[in-house]
C-alpha positions in Angstrom: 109.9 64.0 75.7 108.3 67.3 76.8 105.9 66.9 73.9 104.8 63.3 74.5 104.3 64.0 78.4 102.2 66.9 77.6 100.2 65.7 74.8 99.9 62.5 77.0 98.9 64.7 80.0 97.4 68.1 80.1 96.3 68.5 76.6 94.3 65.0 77.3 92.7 65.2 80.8 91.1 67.7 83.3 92.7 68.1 86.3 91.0 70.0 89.3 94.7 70.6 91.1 98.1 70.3 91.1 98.2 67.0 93.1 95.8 65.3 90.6 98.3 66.0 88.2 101.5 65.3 90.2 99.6 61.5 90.7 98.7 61.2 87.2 102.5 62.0 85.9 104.2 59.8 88.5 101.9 56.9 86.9 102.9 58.0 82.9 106.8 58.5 83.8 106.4 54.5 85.5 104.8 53.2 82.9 107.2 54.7 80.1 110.5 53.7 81.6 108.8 50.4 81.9 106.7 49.8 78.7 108.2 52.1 76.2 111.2 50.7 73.8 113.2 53.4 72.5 115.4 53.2 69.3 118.6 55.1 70.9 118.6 51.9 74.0 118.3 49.6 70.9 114.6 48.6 71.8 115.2 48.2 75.2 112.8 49.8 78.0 114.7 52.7 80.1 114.3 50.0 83.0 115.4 47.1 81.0 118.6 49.1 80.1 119.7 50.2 83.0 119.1 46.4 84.5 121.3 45.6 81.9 124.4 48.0 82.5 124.1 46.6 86.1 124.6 43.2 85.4 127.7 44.2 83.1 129.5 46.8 85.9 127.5 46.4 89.2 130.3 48.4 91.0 129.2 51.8 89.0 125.6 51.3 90.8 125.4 52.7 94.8 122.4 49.5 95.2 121.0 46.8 93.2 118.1 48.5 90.5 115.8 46.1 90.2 114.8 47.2 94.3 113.6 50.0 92.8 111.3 48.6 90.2 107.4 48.4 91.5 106.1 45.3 92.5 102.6 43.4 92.6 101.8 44.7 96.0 102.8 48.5 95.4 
């Protein structure tokens, strides 16, 4: 994971400060969890998984996940 948020990252884009680069791996890490299937979640997104596991055991989760998903309007 290091690798792909690096290559995906610095080795790709200039950045003139830290908080250019903060912004611009906040937007990668969201779109991953929410675009990326991954072989070991049996092609399920991170987001998609999780969803799932909430539906089966909703008592392991503190609140309902899909508030924490972005919206439209975010």
């Amino acid at each position: 994971m290091n690798r792909t948020v690096k290559d995906a990252t610095v080795k790709r884009y200039p950045y003139d400060s830290h908080d250019q680069l903060r912004a611009h791996l906040h937007l990668f890490v969201d779109a991953y969890n929410h675009a990326r299937r991954l072989k070991t979640l049996r092609g399920l997104t991170p987001t998609e998984f999780i969803l799932n596991a909430w539906t089966k055991e909703p008592d392991r989760f503190g609140i309902d996940p899909s508030q924490l998903s972005l919206g439209p309007y975010t």
